[in-house]
C-alpha positions in Angstrom: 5.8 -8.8 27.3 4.5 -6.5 30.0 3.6 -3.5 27.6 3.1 -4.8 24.4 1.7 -1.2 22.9 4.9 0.7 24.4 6.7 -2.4 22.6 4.9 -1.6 19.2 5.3 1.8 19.1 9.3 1.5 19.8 9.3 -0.5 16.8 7.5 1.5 14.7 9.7 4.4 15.9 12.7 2.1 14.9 11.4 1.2 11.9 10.6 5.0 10.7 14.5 6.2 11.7 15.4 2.9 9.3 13.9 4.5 6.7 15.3 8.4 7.0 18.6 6.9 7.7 17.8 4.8 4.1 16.8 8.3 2.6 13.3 6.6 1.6 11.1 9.2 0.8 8.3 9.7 3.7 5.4 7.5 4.1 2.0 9.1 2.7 0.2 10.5 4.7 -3.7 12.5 4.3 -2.2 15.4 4.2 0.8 14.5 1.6 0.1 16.0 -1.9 -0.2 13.4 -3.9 -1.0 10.0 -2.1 -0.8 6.0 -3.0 -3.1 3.9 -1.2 -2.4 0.4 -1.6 -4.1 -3.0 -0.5 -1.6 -3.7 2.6 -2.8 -7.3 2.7 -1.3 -7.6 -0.6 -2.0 -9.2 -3.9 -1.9 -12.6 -5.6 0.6 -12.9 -8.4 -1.9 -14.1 -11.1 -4.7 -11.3 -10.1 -5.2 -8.0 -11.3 -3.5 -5.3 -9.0 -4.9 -2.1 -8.6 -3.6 1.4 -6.4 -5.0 4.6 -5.9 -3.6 8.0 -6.2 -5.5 11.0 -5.4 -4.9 14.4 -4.6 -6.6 18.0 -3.9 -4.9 19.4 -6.9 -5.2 18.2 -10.5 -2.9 15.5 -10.9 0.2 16.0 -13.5 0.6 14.7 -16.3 4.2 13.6 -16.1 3.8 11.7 -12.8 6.7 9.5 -12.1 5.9 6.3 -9.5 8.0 3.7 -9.3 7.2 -0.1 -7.7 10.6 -0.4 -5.5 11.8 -3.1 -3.7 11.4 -3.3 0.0 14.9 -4.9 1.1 17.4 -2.7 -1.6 14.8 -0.3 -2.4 15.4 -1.7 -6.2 13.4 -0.2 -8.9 11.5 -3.4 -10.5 8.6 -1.3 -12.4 7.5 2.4 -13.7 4.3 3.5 -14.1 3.4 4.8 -17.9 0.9 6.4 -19.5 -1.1 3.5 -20.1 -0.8 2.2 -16.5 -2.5 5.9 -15.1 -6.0 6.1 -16.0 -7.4 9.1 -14.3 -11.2 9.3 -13.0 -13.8 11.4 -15.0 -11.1 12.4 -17.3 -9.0 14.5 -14.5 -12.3 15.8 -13.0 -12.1 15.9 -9.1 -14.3 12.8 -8.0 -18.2 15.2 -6.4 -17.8 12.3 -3.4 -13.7 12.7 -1.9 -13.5 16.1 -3.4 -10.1 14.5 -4.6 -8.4 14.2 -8.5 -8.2 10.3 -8.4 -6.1 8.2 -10.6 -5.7 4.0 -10.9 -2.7 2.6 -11.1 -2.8 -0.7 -12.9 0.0 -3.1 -12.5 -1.6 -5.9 -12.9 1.7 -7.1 -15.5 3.5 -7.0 -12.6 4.1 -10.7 -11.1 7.3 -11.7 -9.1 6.7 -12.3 -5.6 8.1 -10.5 -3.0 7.7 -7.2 -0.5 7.7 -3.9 -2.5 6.2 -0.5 -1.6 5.4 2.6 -4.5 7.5 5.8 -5.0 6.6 9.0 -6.0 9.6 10.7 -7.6 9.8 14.5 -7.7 9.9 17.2 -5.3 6.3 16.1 -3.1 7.7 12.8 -3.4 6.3 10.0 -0.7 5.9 6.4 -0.7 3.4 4.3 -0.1 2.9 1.6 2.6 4.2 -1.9 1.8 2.7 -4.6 0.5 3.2 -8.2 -0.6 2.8 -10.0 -3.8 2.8 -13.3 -3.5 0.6 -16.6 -4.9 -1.8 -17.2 -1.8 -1.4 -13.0 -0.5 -4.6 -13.0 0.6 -5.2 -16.7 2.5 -3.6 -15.8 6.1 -5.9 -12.6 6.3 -8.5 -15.0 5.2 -8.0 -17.6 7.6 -8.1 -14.8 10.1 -11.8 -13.7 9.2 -12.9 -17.0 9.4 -11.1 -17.9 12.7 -13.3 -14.2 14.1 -16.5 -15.4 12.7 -16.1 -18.6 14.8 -15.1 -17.3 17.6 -17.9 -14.7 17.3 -20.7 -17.2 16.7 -19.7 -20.0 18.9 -21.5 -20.4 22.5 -19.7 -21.4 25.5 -16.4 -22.2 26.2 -13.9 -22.9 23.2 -11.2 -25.8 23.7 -7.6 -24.8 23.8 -5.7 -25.9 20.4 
């Protein structure tokens, strides 16, 4: 393709009117209220699986997040009381200057593309992610292929 960024940002553009037209809640964003951040490469069924929320504002008590599916938006898991642990007790982290939660839903396991929901009037949702057994082996790979490529002298033969 001739213009491979004009490409990209078509489809992202595309991708973004999908999601209105869905009636998804928008993406989060620094300045959204109360943000997910999530590990986009994803995580391995069998490992612990952690999320962030943080906001400016103390964070309430009756939050509501929901682990959707991507394709059917599904509902497959709700956060709890249990699952929330805030940082310092609710105290707003001296470093970010944000009220930080962890979301733990490590009990979580089916494989598969899913993305976290806030419900509620500020409600947003996070960037997806993947669950699956080897999540993390392609970015992986990756690093390793850079490192080579990095560290190697001369010319590289064509695979």
């Amino acid at each position: 393709m001739r213009y491979p960024v004009a490409a990209m940002l078509m489809a992202m553009a595309s991708s973004a009117s999908m999601a209105v037209a869905q009636g998804l809640p928008p993406v989060v964003t620094r300045t959204s209220p109360v943000r997910i951040w999530v590990d986009q490469i994803g995580y391995p069924t069998d490992a612990p699986k952690l999320a962030i929320v943080a906001s400016d504002s103390p964070l309430p008590d009756d939050l509501q997040i929901e682990l959707r599916t991507d394709k059917g938006n599904l509902p497959v898991w709700k956060s709890s009381s249990s699952t929330l642990r805030r940082f310092k007790d609710g105290q707003k982290d001296n470093e970010s200057g944000e009220y930080v939660a962890r979301l733990d839903f490590s009990d979580f396991r089916a494989p598969g593309r899913y993305y976290f929901a806030l419900k509620g009037p500020d409600a947003v949702r996070s960037y997806r992610f993947n669950v699956a057994e080897h999540a993390l082996r392609a970015s992986g790979l990756a690093a390793w292929k850079a490192y080579y490529v990095s560290q190697a002298e001369g010319e590289l033969p064509a695979k």
